[in-house]
N, C-alpha and C positions, 0 to 999 in steps of 0.2 A: 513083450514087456517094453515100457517107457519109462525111462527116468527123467526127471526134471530135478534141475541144479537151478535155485534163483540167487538172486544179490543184487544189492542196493539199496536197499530198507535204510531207513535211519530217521536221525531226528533234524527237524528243518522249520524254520520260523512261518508263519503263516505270509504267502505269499510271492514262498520260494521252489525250489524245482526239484523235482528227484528223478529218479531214472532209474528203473526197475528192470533187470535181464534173469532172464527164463532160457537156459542149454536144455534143448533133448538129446537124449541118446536113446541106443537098443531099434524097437521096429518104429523107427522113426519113418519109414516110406510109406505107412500106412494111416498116419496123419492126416487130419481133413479137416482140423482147427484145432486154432491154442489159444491161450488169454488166459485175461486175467479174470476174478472175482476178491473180493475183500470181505472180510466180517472182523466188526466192530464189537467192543466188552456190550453184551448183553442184546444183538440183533442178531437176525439171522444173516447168512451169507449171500452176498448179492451177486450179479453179475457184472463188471467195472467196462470191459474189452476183448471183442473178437475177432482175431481175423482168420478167414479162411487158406484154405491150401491156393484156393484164386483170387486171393489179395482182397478179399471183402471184409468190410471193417464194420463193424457195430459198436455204439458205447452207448452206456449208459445215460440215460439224460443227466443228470449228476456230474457229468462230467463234460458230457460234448464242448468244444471249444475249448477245452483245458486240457486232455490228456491225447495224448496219439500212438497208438498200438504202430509195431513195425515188425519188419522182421527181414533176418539175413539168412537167405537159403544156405550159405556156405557154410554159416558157422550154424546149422540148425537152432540157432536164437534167437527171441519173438523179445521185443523193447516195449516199456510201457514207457514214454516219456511224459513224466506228470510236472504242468506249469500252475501259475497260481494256486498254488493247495491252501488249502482253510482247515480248519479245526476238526471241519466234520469229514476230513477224507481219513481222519487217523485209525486205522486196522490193520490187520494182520493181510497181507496182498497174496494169493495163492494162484499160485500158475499151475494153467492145466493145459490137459492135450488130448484130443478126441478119435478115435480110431471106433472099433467095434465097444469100447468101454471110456467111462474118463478116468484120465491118470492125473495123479496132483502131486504138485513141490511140496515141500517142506512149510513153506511160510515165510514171510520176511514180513520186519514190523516196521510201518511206516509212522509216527508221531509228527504230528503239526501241532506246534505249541500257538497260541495266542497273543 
């Protein structure tokens, strides 16, 4: 089993930054990527950011040049640092983790007002 602890969500004016952290615990040695995805009132869930257990990073077009996935081996926590956010990044940000299955957070709610 994995558990995923996220935080950071909040509310932030269009233009400004946030910083989203994703804690695993449990069979965290058997991890082989984590990231993010988002879904928006009335879309389906997309895929935001991923990095691998070998440091490879993917992001969504949507985002490329604004957001950068990280990640601290010690503290088993994966960083989504989002700059310029707009309007349309506002969802619900769910961090996952990939092993034999995917495992997902909770949720945290990210709003960009106008």
């Amino acid at each position: 089993q994995v558990q995923l602890v996220e935080s950071g969500g909040g509310l932030v004016q269009a233009g400004g930054s946030l910083r989203l952290s994703c804690a695993a615990s449990g069979s965290i040695f058997s991890i082989n990527a984590m990231g993010w995805y988002r879904q928006a009132p009335g879309k389906q869930r997309e895929l935001v950011a991923t990095i691998t257990s070998g440091g490879s990073t993917n992001y969504a077009d949507s985002v490329k040049g604004r957001f950068t996935i990280s990640r601290d081996n010690v503290k088993n926590t994966v960083y989504l640092q989002m700059n310029s956010l707009k309007p349309e990044d506002t969802a619900v940000y769910y961090c996952y983790a990939r092993n034999v299955r995917i495992w997902w957070g909770q949720g945290t709610q990210v709003t960009v007002s106008s």
